[in-house]
Every structure is written in structure tokens, then in C-alpha cells.
N, C-alpha and C positions, 0 to 999 in steps of 0.2 A: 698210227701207233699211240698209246695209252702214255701220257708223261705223266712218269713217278717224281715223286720229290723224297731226301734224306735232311733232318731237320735234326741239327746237333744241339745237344748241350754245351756248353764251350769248358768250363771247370769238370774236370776229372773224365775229361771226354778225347776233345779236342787235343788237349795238353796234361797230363800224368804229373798236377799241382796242388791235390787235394791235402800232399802234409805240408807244404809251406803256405798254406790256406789254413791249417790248422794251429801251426806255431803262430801265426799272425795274431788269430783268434786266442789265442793263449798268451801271449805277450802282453795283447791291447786287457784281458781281463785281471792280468796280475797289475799292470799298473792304474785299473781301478776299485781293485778288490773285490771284483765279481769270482766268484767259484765257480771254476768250468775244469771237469775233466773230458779228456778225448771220449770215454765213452756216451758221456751224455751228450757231446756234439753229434757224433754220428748218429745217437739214437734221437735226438731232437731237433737239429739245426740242420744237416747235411741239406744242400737245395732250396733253403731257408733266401729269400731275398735280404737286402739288410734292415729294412724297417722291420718285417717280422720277430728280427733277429735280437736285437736292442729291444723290442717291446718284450722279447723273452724275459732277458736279462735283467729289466730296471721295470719288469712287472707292471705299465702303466702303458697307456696307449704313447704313441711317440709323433708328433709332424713329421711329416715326407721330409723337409725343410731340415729341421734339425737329426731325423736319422742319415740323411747324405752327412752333412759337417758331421756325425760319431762315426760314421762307415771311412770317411777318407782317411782319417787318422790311423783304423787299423789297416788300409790299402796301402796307404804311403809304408807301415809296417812289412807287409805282404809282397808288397814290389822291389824293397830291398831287400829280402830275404831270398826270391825266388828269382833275380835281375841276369845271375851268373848262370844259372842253369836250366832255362828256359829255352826248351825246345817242342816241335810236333809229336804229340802219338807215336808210336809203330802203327807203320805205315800208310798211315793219313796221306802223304802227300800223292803216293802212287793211286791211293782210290779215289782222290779226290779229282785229281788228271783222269782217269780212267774213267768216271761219272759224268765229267763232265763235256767230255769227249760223245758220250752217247745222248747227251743232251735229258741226264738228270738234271732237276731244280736241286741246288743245294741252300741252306739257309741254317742261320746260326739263329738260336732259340733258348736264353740266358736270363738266367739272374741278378746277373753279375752287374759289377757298378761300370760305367760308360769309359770311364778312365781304365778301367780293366779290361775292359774289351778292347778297345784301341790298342792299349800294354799288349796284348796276346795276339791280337791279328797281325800286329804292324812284324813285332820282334820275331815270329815265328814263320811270316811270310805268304800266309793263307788266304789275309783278306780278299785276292783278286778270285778267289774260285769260288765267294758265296754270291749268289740273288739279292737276299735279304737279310739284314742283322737285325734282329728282334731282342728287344731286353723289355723289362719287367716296368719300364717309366711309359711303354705304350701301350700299354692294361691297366683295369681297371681290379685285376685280380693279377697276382704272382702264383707259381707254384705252391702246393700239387695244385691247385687251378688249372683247369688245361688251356685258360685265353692265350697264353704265348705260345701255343704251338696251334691254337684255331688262328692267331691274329698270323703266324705264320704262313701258312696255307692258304688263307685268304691274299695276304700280298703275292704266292708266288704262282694264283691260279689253279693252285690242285687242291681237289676234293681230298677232306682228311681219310676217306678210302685208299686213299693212293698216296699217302705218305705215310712214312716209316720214320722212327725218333732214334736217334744214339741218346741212350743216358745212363748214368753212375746213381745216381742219389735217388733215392724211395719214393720220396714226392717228388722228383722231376717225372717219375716215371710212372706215375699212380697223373700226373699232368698229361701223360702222351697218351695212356692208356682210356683217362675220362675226355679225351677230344675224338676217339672213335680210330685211332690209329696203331699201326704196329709196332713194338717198342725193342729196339736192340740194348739189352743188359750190359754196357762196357765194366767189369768185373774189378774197377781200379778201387772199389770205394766199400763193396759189399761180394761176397763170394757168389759164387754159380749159383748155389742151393740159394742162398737167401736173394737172389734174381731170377728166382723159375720162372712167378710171376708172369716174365718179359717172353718173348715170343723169339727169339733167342741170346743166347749168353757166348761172349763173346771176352777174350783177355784182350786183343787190343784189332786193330783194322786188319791185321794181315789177313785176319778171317773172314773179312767181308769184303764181299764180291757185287757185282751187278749182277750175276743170275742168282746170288742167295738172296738179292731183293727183292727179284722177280717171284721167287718161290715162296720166301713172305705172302705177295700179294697175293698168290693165284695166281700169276698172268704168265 
């Protein structure tokens, strides 16, 4: 039998945290006098790792080094903001039992800072149903680059023919879409229409099944 793998995004994927992601982002800019409105996040930043993100804002290339120490500052923001109401998807946890029961690869495939992924696996309770946690410190490219969903698929043995991506954000998914893989639209960050794009569009897991992955594939 052909093993498929599902290769998440973890922000606005995994967890529906993309506006206390935002006010974070907007907090950390008014108290350095950076101008940021929500529309120009979504149309420039959304899937943004954080060095890219900071070199937006302060217009100047940035060190890895020193964009972590500006990233933690607006995280520690982020984390108290989102601490009380942090939970899974609809219905992540039933597909995720249910995938993994059939002997899908699953694997988490992020931008996000390592303190935020630990934040989200640990408090939400998911960590044990992934293969592999992939974040953007083990590439050489971040998103839309597709190296975190090729470096994916390479640790979890399957050909990117045969994995399928959850994603919210335009370049995560213009990421999934330039690694040669099938891209599910989770609709928490961008509407249907503006994720036709994706190979289907979806409002949150209930609608995703293991035979609509198979039908993804062909298989």
C-alpha cells in the first residue's frame, strides 16, 4: 500500500491564532513606532518567518542572531495574549487519530519560532500524533520557499507526490505548491475565492477525511 503523508502549517492551521498573532504584531510595532496596519500584514507578512519580517519593517538586512532576540519580545507578547484561549482546530484531533490509525505520516511544517511551537504542541496536546516537526532554523530558505515541506518529506520518507500540505497563508502555500505537492486551503486567514489556487478549500478539519486525501492523490 502507497504511504501518504499530511504536512501542516502550525499558525492559522493547526490552531485558529492568526488575530492574537496579529495584535501581537501590532502591539510590538506601536511600541516601536513602526506603521503596520492589518491590511498590509495580510498582504505582506502573513507566512512571513521572523527574520524576513523585521527586515520588512527596519528596511535593512537583519542577523538570524539578532532577529530571534526582536522576534521573542513580540512572542512573549503573543503568548500572553493567546495563553487563555488556546486550543485545537475543529476537528483536528478526530483526523489526526483517524490518520494516524491508517498509518498516515503526519508532520508539522512551520515558521514559527521553536518557543512557539513547543507553546502550541505541548498546551493543545498534539505533539504525540506528529513524525516530524520542521521549522524554518532547518533550511536554508523559509517560506514561500518550498525547503520546509521538501525537508519535510525527506525526513518522513515520502515522495512530495504523495504529500498533501494544510495551509492558511499565500506563501506557505505558493511553499507547498513549488515542492511538487498537494495543497489544502484552510480558509482561517484568506476566503475560498482568494484560495482557489489550492487543490481544495476547506473552513476547518471536519471536512477532511482520509478518502478526500486519497482523491487528492489519485490513489
Amino acid at each position: 500500500m502507497t504511504t501518504i503523508a499530511l504536512i501542516f502549517d502550525m499558525d492559522g492551521v493547526l490552531v485558529d491564532n492568526l488575530q492574537y498573532h496579529v495584535e501581537a504584531w501590532l502591539a510590538y510595532c506601536r511600541k516601536h513606532d513602526i506603521p503596520l496596519t492589518r491590511e498590509e500584514f495580510f498582504e505582506h507578512l502573513n507566512g512571513k518567518n521572523a527574520r524576513d519580517t523585521f527586515e520588512y519593517f527596519y528596511k535593512k538586512p537583519i542577523d538570524t542572531k539578532v532577529a530571534d532576540e526582536l522576534n521573542e519580545e513580540k512572542e512573549i507578547l503573543y503568548r500572553e495574549i493567546y495563553k487563555d484561549h488556546i486550543k485545537p482546530a475543529e476537528g483536528l484531533i478526530t483526523l489526526l487519530k483517524d490518520l494516524k490509525s491508517k498509518g498516515v505520516k503526519l508532520a508539522v511544517g512551520t515558521s514559527a519560532a521553536k518557543n512557539n511551537i513547543d507553546f502550541t504542541l505541548d498546551n493543545t496536546g498534539i505533539r504525540e500524533y506528529f513524525d516530524e516537526i520542521i521549522d524554518s532554523s532547518m533550511v536554508k530558505k523559509g517560506k514561500p520557499f518550498p525547503d520546509i515541506y521538501l525537508k519535510a518529506a525527506e525526513k518522513l520518507g515520502v515522495p512530495p507526490t504523495h504529500c498533501i500540505v494544510a495551509e492558511d497563508a499565500l506563501m506557505g502555500i505558493q511553499a507547498g505548491l513549488s515542492a511538487g505537492m498537494k495543497v489544502i486551503g484552510v480558509t482561517t486567514s484568506h476566503t475560498a475565492q482568494e484560495l482557489s489556487h489550492t487543490d481544495l478549500q476547506v473552513q476547518d478539519f471536519r471536512e477532511v477525511t482520509y478518502e478526500s486525501l486519497l482523491k487528492l492523490l489519485s490513489l
